[in-house]
N, C-alpha and C positions, 0 to 999 in steps of 0.2 A: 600089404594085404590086410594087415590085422586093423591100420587105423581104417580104413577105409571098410571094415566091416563092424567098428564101431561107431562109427559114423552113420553106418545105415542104420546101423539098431538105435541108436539114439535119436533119429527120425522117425520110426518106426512109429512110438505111440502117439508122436504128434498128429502124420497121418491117418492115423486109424479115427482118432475123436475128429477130425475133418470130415473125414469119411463118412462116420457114421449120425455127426448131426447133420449133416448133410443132407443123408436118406431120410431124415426125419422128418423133412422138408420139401423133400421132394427134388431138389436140386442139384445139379450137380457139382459134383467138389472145387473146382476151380472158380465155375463162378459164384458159389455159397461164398469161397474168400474174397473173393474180388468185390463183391456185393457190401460186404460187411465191412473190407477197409477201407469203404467208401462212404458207409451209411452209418455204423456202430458205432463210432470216433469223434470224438468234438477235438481237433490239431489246430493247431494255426498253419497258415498258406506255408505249402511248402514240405508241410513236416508229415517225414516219411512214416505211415505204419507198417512195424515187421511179422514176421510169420510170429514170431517168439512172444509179441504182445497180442498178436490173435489167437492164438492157444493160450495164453491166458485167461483171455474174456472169456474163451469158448468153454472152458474150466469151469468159471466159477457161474458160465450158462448154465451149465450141464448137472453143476451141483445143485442147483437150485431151482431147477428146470423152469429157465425163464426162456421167454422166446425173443430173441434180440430184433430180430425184423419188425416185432411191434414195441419196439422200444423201452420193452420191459425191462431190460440190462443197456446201457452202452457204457463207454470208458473214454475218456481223457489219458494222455501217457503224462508218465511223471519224470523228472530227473533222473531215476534211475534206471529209463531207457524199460522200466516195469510198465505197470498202467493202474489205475487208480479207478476199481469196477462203480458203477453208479446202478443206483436202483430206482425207480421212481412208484410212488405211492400205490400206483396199482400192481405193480409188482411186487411190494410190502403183504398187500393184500393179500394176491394169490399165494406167495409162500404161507403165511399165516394160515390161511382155510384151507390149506393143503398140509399144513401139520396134525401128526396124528392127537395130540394131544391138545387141539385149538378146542375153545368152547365160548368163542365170542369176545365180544369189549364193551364198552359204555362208555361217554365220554362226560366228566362232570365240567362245571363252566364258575371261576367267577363270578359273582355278584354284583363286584366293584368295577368300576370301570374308568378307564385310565385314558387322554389320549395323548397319543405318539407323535404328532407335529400338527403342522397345520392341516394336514390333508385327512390323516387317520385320526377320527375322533371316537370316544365313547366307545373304546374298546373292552372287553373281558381284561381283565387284569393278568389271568391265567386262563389257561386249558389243561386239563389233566386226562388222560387214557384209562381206562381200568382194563385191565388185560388178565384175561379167564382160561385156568390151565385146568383139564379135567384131572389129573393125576395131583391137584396141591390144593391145600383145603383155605390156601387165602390167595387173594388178587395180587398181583401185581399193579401199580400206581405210577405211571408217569407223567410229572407236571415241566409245562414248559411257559417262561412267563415272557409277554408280550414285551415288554421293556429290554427283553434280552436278547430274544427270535427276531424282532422286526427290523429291517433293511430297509435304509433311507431310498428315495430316486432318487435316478442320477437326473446330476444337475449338468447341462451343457455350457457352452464357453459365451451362448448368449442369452443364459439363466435360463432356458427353457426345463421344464425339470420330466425325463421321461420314465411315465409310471411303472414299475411292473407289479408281479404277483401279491406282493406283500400292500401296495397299497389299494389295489382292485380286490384281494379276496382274504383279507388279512383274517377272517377267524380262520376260514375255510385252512391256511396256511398255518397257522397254530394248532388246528385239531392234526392235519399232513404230519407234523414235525413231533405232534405228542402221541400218535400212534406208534411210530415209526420207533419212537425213545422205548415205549413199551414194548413193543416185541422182538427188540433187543432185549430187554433185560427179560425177557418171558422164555425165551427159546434159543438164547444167546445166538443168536446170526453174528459173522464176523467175516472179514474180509471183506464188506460191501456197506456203502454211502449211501447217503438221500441226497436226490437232487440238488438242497436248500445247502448240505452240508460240505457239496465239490464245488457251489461257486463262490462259496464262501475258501474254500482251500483253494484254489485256482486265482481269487483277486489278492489273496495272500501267500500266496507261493507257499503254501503250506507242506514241509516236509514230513512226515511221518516216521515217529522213533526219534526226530532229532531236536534236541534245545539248543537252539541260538540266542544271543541278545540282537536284536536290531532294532536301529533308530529310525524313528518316524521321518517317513517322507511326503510330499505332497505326490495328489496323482497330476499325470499330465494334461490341461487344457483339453478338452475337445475342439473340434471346428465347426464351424456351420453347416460343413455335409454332413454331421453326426445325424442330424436331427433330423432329415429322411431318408425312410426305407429299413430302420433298424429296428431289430428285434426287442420289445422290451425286456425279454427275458431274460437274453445276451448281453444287453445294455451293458454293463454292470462289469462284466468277466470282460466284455472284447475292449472299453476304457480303462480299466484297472487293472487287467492283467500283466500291465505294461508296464507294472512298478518294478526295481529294480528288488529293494527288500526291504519293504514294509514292515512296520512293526504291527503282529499278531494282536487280532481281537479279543478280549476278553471272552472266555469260554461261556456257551450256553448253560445252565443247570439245569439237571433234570434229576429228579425224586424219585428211587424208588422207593415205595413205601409199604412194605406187607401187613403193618400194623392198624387196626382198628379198622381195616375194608373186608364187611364179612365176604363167607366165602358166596360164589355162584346159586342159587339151589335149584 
C-alpha cells in the first residue's frame, strides 16, 4: 500500500507540468507528449524517448518559457539516459528581451580580416557582443574569434565537400555564437546550449563534468549515397557521430571584459 502510494505521488508532479503546459497550448495531454517525443528530439533510429527525459525538457521549457513546438528549445539524450536541453538563437533572444534587467547589445566587428580555407575568405577576425544590463553601470563584452568558432565541410568519400552554416553565413554565425557568450555571462542562463555548441558535443561525444584522455581517431568514410538528400546542417553530427571516442577540440574562448566599455547612457 505504502510503495504504491509513493509511487503515485512521485508521479504526481510530473503529471501536473504535462497537464498544465499542455493547456498552454491548447492540447491535450497525451498528445502534447506524443507530439514532442516525436518532434523535440534529435535520437538516432530506434532510440527510445522516456517520460523522464520529457519532463526534463519540459522543465527547463517552462523555466524559461520557451515554446518547443516552434523549436525554440529541443534536446538530444545523453549517456546518462538525461538529456542535453538545446536553445537556438531565437530563443537566446527571446529569454534576453524578456529579462527584467535586459537594455539591449551592440555588436563591435574586427578590422582585420582573416581567411579560414579556401571557401571562407576575408573574414572579421573577431566578433564581439556588448551586453547592456540596466542594474550595472559597465557592459559586459563577449568576443569570439573566427579561427576558433569556425567548422570545416564535410568532405565525402568522393571529395565532394557539403556546405553548411559556417560556410554560407559565416559572420551571421559569429555574431549567433558571440551573442549567445554574452548573455551568458550577463544573466547567467545555465543548464541550456547553442545549437553551434550540441553539434559540436554530439560529434564529440562530449560528456559533461567528465575528464577523460582519448586518442585521436579517423572518422568513418562516407559513401556515395551521402551526397543526396542530406541535410547540411546534420551533415556533420549524422558522419561523425559515429566515432567511437575522439579526442576533444580545443575549447572556444570568449572574453568577458567589463573593463574600459563605457556604460549604456
Amino acid at each position: 500500500m505504502s510503495t504504491a502510494l509513493n509511487k503515485k505521488e512521485s508521479h504526481a508532479p510530473h503529471k501536473s507540468l504535462i497537464v498544465e503546459m499542455a493547456a498552454k497550448y491548447h492540447v491535450a495531454p497525451e498528445k502534447f507528449l506524443a507530439t514532442l517525443k516525436a518532434t523535440a528530439f534529435q535520437q538516432k533510429p530506434g532510440q527510445e524517448i522516456t517520460d523522464e527525459q520529457m519532463i526534463m525538457l519540459l522543465t527547463t521549457a517552462n523555466e524559461y518559457n520557451l515554446n518547443p513546438f516552434l523549436k525554440q528549445i529541443y534536446a538530444f539524450p545523453d549517456k546518462h539516459k538525461g538529456i542535453v536541453p538545446i536553445v537556438g538563437v531565437d530563443g537566446y533572444i527571446r529569454i534576453v528581451n524578456e529579462h527584467p534587467q535586459a537594455d539591449g547589445w551592440s555588436f563591435n566587428v574586427s578590422e582585420s580580416l582573416i581567411d579560414l580555407d579556401d571557401i571562407v575568405t576575408g573574414v572579421p577576425e573577431w566578433i564581439e557582443c556588448v551586453m547592456y544590463r540596466k542594474d550595472r553601470s559597465h557592459a559586459v563584452v563577449a568576443r569570439v574569434y573566427a579561427s576558433e568558432s569556425y567548422r570545416a565541410p564535410f568532405k565525402t568519400n568522393s571529395g565532394h565537400l557539403i556546405k553548411g552554416p559556417w560556410q554560407q553565413y559565416t559572420r551571421l554565425m559569429l555574431e549567433n555564437r558571440a551573442f549567445i557568450r554574452a548573455a551568458r555571462f550577463a544573466f547567467g542562463f545555465t543548464g541550456i546550449y547553442s545549437e553551434d555548441d550540441a553539434e559540436r558535443m554530439q560529434q564529440n561525444e562530449y560528456i559533461e563534468a567528465e575528464v577523460v584522455e582519448l586518442a585521436p581517431q579517423s572518422a568513418p568514410e562516407a559513401t556515395e549515397s551521402d551526397e543526396a538528400g542530406i541535410d547540411p546542417f546534420l551533415a556533420e553530427y549524422d558522419k561523425e557521430s559515429a566515432l567511437d571516442k575522439p579526442a576533444a577540440p580545443p575549447l572556444v574562448q570568449a572574453h568577458a571584459d567589463t573593463n574600459g566599455v563605457p556604460p549604456k547612457s
